[in-house]
BABA-286308 format. One record per atom (N, C-alpha, C): residue number from 1; residue in one letter; z, y negated, x negated; atom name. Coordinates in steps of 0.02 Angstrom, whole numbers, always signed. Layout:
# residues N
SITE_i_aa_w_v_u_at
SITE_NUM_A_Z_Y_X_CA
...
# end
This chain:
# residues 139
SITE_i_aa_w_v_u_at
SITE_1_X_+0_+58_-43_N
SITE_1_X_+0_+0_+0_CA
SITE_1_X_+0_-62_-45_C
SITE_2_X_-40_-98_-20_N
SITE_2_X_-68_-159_-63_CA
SITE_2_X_+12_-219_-38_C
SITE_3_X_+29_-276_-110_N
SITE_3_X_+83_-322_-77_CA
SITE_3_X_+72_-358_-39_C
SITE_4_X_-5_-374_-20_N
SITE_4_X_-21_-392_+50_CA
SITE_4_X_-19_-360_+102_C
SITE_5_X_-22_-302_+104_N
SITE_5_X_+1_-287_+151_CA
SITE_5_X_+73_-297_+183_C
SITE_6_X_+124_-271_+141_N
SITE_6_X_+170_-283_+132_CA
SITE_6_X_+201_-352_+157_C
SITE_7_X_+169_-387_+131_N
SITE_7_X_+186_-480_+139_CA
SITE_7_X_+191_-483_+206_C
SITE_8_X_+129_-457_+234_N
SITE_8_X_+104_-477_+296_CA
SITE_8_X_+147_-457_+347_C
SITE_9_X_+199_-416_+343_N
SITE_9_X_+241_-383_+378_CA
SITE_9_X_+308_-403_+385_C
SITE_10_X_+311_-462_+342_N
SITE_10_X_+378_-477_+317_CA
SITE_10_X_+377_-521_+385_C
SITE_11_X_+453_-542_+410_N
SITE_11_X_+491_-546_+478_CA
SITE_11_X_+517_-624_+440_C
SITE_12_X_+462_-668_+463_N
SITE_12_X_+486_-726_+439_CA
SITE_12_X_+532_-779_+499_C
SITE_13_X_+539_-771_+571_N
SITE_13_X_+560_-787_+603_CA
SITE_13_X_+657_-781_+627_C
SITE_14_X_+688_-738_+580_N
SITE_14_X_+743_-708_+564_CA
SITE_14_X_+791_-765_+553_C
SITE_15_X_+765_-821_+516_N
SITE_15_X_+806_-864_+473_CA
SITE_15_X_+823_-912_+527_C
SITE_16_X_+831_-937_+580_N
SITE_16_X_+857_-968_+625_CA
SITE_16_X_+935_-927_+654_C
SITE_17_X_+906_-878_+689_N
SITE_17_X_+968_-851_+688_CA
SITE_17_X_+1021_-827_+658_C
SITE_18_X_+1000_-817_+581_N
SITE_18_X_+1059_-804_+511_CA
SITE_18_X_+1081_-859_+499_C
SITE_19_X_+1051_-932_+497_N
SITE_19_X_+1085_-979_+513_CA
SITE_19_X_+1147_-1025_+548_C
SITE_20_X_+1134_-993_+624_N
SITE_20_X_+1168_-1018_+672_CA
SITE_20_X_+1231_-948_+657_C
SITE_21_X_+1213_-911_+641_N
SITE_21_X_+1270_-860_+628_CA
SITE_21_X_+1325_-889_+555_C
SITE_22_X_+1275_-918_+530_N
SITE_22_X_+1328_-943_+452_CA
SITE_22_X_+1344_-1001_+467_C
SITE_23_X_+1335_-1036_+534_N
SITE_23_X_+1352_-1123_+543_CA
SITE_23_X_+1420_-1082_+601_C
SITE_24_X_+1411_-1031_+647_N
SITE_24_X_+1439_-1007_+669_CA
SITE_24_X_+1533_-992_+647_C
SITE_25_X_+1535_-943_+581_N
SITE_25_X_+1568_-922_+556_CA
SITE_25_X_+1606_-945_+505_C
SITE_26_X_+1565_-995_+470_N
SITE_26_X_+1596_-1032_+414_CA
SITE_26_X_+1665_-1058_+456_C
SITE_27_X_+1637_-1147_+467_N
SITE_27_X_+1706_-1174_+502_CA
SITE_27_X_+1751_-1135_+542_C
SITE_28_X_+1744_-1070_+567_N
SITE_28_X_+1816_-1038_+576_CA
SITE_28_X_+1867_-1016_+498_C
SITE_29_X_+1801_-986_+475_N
SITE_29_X_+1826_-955_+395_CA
SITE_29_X_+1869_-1009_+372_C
SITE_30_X_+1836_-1083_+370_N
SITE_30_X_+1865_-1137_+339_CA
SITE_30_X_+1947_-1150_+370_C
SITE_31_X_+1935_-1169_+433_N
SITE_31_X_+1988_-1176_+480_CA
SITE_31_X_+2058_-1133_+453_C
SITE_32_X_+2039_-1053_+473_N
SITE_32_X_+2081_-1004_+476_CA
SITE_32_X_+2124_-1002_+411_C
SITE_33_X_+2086_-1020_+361_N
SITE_33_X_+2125_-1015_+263_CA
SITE_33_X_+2165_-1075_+274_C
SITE_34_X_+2131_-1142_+282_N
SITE_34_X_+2167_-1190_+296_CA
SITE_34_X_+2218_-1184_+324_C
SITE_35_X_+2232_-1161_+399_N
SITE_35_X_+2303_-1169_+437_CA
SITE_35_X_+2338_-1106_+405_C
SITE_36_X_+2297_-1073_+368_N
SITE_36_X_+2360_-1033_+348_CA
SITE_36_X_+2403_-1030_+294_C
SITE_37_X_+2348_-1085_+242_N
SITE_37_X_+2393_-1086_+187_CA
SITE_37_X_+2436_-1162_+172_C
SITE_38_X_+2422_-1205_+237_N
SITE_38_X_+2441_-1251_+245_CA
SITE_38_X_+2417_-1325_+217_C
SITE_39_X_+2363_-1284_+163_N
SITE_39_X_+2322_-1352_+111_CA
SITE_39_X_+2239_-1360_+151_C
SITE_40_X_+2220_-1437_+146_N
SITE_40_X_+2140_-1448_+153_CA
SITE_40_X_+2098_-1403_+106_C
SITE_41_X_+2072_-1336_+97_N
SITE_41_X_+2034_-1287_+52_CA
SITE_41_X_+1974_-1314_+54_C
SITE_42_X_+1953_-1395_+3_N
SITE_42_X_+1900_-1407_-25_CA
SITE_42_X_+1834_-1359_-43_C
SITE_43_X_+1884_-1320_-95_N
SITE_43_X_+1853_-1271_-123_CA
SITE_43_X_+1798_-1217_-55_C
SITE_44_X_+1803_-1220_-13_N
SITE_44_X_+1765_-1198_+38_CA
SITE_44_X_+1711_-1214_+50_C
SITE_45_X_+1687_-1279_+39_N
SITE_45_X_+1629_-1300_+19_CA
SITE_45_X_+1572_-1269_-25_C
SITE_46_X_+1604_-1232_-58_N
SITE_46_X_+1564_-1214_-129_CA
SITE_46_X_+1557_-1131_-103_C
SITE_47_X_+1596_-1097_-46_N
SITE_47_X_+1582_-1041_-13_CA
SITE_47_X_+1536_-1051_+28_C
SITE_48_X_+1547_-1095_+59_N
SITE_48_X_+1491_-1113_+116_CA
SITE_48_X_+1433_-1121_+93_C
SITE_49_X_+1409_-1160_+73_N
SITE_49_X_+1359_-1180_+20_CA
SITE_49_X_+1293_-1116_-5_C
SITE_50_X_+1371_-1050_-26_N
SITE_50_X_+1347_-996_-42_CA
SITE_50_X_+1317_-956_+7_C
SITE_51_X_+1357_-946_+50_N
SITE_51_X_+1358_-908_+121_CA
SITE_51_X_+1286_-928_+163_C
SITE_52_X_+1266_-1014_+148_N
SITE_52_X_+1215_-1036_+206_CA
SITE_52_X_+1165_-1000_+157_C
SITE_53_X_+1169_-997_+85_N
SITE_53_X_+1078_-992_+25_CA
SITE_53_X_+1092_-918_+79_C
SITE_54_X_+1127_-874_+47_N
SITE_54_X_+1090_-804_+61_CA
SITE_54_X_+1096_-783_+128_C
SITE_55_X_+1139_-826_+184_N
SITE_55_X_+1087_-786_+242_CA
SITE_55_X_+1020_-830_+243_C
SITE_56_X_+1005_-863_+237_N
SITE_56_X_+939_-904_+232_CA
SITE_56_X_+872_-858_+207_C
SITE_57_X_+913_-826_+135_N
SITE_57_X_+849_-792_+114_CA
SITE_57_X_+869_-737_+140_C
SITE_58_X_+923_-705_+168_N
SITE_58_X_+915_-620_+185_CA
SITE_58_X_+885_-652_+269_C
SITE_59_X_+877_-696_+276_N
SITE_59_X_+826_-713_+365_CA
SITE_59_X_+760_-711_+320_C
SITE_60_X_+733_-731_+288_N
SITE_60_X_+673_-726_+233_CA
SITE_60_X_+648_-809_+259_C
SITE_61_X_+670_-837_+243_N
SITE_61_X_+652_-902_+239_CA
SITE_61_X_+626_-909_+159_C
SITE_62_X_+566_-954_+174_N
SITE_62_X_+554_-965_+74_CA
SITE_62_X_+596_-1026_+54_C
SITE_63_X_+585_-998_+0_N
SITE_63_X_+598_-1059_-52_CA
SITE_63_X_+578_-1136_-41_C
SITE_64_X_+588_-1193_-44_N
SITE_64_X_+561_-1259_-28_CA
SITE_64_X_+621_-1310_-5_C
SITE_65_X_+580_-1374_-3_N
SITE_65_X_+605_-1416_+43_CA
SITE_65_X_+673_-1400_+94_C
SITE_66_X_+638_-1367_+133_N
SITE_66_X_+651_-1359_+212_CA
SITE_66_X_+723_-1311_+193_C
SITE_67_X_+730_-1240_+140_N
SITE_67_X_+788_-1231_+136_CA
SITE_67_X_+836_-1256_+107_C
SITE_68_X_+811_-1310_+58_N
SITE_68_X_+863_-1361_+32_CA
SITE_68_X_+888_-1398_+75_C
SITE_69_X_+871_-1448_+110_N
SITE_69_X_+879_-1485_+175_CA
SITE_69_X_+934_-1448_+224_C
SITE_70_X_+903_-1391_+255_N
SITE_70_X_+953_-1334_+286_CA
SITE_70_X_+1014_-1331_+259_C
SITE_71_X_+1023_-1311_+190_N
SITE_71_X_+1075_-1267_+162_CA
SITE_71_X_+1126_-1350_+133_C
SITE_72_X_+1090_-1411_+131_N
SITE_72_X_+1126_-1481_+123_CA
SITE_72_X_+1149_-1505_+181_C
SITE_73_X_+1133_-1508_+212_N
SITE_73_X_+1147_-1523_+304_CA
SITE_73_X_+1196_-1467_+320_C
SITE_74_X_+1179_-1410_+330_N
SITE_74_X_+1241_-1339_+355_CA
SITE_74_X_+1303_-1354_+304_C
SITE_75_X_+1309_-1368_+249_N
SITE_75_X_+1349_-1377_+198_CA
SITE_75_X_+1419_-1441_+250_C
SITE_76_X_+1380_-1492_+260_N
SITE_76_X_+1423_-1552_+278_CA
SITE_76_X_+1415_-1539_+359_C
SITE_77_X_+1375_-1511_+389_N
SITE_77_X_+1400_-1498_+482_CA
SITE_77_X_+1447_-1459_+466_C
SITE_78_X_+1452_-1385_+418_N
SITE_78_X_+1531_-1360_+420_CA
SITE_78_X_+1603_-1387_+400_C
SITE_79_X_+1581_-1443_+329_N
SITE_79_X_+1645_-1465_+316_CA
SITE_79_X_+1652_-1534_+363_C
SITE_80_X_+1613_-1565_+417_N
SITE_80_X_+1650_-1584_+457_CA
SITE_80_X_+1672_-1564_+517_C
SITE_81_X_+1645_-1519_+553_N
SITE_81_X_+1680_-1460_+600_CA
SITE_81_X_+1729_-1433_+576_C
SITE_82_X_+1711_-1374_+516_N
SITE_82_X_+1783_-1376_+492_CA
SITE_82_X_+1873_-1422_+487_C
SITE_83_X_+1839_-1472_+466_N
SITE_83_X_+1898_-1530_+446_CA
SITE_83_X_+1913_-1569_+515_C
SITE_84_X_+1878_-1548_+571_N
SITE_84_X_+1879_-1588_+641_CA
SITE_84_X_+1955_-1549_+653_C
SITE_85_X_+1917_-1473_+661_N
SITE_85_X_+1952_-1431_+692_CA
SITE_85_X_+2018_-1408_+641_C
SITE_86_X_+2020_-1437_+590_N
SITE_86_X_+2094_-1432_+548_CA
SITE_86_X_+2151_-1482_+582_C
SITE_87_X_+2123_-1540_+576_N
SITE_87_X_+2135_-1606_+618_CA
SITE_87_X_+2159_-1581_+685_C
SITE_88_X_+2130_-1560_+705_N
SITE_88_X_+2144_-1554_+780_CA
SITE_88_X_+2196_-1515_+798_C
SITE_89_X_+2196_-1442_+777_N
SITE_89_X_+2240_-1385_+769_CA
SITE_89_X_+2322_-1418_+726_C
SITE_90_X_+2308_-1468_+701_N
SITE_90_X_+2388_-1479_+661_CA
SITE_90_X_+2412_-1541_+698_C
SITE_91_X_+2365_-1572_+744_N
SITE_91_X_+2374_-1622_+792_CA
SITE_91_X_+2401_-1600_+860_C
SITE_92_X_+2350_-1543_+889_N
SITE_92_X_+2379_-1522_+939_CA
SITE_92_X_+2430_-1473_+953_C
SITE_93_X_+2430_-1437_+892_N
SITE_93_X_+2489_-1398_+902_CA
SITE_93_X_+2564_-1403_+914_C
SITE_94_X_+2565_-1493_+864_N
SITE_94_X_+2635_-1520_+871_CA
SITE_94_X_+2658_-1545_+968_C
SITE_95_X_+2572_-1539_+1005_N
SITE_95_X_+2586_-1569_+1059_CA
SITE_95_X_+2590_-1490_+1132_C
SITE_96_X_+2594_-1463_+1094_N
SITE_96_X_+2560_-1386_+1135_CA
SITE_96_X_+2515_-1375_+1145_C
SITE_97_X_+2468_-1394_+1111_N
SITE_97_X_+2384_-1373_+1134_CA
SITE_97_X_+2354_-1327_+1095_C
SITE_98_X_+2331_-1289_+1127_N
SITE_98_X_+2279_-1229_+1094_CA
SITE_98_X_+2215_-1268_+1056_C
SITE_99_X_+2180_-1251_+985_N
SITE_99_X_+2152_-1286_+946_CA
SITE_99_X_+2080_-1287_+979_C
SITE_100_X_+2056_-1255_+1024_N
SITE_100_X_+2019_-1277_+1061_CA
SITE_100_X_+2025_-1376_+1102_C
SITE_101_X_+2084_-1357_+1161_N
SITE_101_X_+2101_-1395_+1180_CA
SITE_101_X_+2104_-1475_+1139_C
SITE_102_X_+2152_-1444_+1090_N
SITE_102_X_+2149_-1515_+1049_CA
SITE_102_X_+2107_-1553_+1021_C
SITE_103_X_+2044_-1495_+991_N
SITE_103_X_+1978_-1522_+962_CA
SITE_103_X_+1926_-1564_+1009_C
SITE_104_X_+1944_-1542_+1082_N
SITE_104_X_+1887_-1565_+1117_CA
SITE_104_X_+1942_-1646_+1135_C
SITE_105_X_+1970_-1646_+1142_N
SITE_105_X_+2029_-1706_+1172_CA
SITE_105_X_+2039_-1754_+1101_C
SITE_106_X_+2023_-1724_+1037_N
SITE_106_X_+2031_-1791_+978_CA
SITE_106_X_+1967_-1845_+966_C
SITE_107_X_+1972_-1895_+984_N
SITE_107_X_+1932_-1953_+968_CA
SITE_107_X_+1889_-1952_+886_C
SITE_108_X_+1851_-1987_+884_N
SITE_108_X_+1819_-1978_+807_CA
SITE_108_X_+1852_-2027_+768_C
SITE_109_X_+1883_-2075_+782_N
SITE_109_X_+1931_-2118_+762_CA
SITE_109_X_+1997_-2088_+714_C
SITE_110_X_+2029_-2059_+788_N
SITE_110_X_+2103_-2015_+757_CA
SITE_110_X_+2074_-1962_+703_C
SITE_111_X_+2008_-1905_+741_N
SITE_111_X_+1997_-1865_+687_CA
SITE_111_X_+1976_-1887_+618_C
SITE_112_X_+1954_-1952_+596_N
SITE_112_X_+1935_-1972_+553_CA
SITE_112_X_+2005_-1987_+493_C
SITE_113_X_+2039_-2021_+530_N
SITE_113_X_+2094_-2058_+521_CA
SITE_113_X_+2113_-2001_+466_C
SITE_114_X_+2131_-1926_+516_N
SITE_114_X_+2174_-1869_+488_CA
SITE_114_X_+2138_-1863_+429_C
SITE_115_X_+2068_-1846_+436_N
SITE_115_X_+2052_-1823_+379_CA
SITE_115_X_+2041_-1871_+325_C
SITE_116_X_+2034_-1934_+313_N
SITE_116_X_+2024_-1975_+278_CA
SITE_116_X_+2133_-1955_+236_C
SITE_117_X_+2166_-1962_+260_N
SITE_117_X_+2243_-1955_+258_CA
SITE_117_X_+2259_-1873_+228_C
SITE_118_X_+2213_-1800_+221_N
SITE_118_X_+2233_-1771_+219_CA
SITE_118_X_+2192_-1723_+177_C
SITE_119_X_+2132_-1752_+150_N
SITE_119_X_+2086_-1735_+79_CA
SITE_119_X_+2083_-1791_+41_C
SITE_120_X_+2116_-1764_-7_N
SITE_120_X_+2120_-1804_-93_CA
SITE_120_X_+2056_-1830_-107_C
SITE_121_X_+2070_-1844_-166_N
SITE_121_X_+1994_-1836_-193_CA
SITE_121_X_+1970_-1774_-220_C
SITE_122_X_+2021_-1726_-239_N
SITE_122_X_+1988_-1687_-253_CA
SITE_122_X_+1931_-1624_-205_C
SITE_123_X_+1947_-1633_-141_N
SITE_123_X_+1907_-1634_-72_CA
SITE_123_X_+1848_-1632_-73_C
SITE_124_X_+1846_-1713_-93_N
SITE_124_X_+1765_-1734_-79_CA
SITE_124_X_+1745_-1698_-142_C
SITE_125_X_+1777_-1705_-226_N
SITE_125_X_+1731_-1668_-238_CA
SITE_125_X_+1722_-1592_-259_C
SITE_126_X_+1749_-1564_-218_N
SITE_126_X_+1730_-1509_-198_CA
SITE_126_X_+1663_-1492_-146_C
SITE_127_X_+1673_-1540_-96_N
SITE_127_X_+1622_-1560_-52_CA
SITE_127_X_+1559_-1577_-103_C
SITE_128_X_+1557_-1630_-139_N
SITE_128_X_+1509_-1620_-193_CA
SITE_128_X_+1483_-1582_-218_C
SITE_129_X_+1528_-1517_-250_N
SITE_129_X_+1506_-1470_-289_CA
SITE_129_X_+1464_-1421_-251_C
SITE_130_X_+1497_-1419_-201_N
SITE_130_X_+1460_-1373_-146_CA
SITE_130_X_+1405_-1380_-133_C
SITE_131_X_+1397_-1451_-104_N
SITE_131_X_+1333_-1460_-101_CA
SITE_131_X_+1262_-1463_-161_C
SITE_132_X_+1275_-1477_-224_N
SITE_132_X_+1254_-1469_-304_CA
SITE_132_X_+1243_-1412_-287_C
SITE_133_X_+1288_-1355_-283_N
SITE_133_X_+1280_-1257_-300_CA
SITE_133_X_+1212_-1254_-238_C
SITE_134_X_+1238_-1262_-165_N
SITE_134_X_+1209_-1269_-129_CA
SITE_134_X_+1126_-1299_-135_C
SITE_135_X_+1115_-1366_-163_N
SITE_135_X_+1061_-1361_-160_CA
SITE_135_X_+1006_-1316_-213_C
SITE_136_X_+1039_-1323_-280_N
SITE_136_X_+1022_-1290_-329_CA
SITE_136_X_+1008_-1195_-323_C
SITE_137_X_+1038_-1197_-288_N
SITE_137_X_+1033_-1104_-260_CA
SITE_137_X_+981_-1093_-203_C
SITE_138_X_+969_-1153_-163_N
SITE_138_X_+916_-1147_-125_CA
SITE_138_X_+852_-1166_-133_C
SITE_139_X_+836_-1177_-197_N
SITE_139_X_+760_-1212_-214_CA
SITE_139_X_+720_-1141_-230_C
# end
């Protein structure tokens, strides 16, 4: 069998949904380490980052533009979902609210507020690095 053939067979339509599955899963992943170890886990960035390149290419998305863009964008929609829903969960819990509840009921103001008050600098650059690994792994 010729690699054209081969090529021709390849399931290039995959990479949307491995996506929404790694935009899916991350910000809980993020969330869940966070409330449990009680610290903002910067360093999550630089998992995420990882997590968006290879489901990207195990969806068979190519190389280019378009997965750099993806995997730079998914990088910062998780660490601010993530950091919404950290915010929210250490906000609402002091009030009784389930971290659902609280996330949908916090303003972008207050949520801002928290997180501006509760990542260092060393945060952002982690957030940085992530995104650096991140784009560099997806070209």
């Amino acid at each position: 069998m010729s690699s054209n053939a081969a090529r021709a067979r390849t399931v290039t339509w995959l990479w949307p949904f491995m996506l929404l599955l790694a935009l899916a899963t991350a910000p809980l992943a993020w969330m869940l380490i966070a409330l449990f170890t009680g610290r903002p886990v910067g360093w999550m960035a630089v998992l995420t980052a990882l997590e968006l390149v290879f489901m990207l290419r195990l969806g068979t998305l190519g190389p280019g533009k378009l997965r750099i863009a993806l995997v730079v964008l998914g990088t910062l929609l998780v660490a601010a979902i993530a950091n919404w829903a950290i915010a929210s969960a250490w906000m609402g819990g002091s009030m009784g609210l389930n971290p659902w509840d609280a996330s949908l009921r916090m303003g972008p103001h207050l949520a801002w507020t928290l997180i501006t008050l509760a990542n260092g600098v060393v945060e952002w650059l982690w957030l940085a690095v992530g995104i650096a690994v991140g784009a560099w792994l997806a070209r």
